[in-house]
Every structure is written in structure tokens, then in C-alpha cells.
N, C-alpha and C positions, 0 to 999 in steps of 0.2 A: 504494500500500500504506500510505505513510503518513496520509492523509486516512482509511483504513478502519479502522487501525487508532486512530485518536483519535477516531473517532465514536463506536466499539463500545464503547470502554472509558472515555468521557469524560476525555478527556483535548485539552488545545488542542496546535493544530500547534506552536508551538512550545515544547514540552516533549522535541520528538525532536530530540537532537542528531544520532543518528549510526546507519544502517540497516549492517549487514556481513553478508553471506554468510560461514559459516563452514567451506565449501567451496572447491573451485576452480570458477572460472567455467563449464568442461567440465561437470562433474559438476549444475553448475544447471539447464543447459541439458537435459542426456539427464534430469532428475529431470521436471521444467518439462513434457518433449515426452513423456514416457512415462507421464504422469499420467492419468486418468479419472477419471469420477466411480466408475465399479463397483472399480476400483480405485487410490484416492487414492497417490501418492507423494510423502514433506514433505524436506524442507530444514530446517537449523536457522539461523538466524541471530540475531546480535547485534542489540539496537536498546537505544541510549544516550540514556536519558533524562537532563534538564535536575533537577539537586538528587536528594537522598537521598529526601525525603518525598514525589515526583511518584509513585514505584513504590511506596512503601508499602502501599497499599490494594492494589497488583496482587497483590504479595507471596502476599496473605491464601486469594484466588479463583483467581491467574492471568489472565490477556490472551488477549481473542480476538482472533485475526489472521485475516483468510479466512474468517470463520465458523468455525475452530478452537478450542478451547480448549490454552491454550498456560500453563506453567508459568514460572513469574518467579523468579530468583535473583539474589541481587546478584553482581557483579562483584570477582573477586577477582583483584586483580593478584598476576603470578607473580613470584616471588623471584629476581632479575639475579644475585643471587652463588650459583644452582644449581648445585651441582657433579657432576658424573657420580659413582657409587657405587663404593669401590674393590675391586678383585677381589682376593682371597688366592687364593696358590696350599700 
């Protein structure tokens, strides 16, 4: 996946740090096995590119993955001091 995905969008292999399913392994598998073409079924995952400016132009068009057209956002890390919402009674 990574070689097809850096052909399609010209990008070099080493710009991908990091491929993630944003699922459980389970749910890849039955998405993976219950796929056709007459009826396609996707997965989302993470894939961590090398610097801020490698995704820029993705940004603009989006990434084919698969022959997909796939939408790019950047990475927003979530806030560690989250606190759960307090309930009034």
C-alpha cells in the first residue's frame, strides 16, 4: 500500500513514517473479506507523513490510495488534560 500510495501521488517512500488502521484488526478483516468491486467497502486509516510541507499539496486535491480519492487533514493532537463534562443536578 505504501509503494501505491507514493506512486499515485508522487511522493518518495520515504516520506511515510507511519501506516495505522483506525479500527480494530477484527473489523479490517470482515471490511477487507466482504468487499467487491459491485460493492466496495473502505476503512479509514492514519498514514504519517515525514514534515508539514510533504502533505501540503495533498491538502489542496486529496490522496489516492487504491485508486481512491481520499481527503487529507492534518493531525490534530488531542488535549491530555481532557476533562469529562460536569453534570448538575
Amino acid at each position: 500500500m505504501i509503494k501505491d500510495l507514493c506512486h499515485a501521488n508522487s511522493l518518495p517512500e520515504e516520506a511515510v513514517r507511519q501506516v495505522h488502521w483506525l479500527c480494530c484488526h477484527e473489523e479490517v478483516a470482515t471490511q477487507i473479506h466482504s468487499s467487491t468491486a459491485a460493492t466496495p467497502t473502505f476503512v479509514s486509516i492514519m498514514v504519517a507523513l515525514l514534515g508539514p510541507n510533504t502533505a501540503t499539496p495533498l491538502r489542496k486535491c486529496g490522496a489516492v490510495i487504491s485508486g481512491t480519492c481520499c481527503r487529507v487533514t492534518s493531525y490534530k493532537e488531542c488535549d491530555s488534560t481532557h476533562k469529562e463534562p460536569t453534570h448538575l443536578s
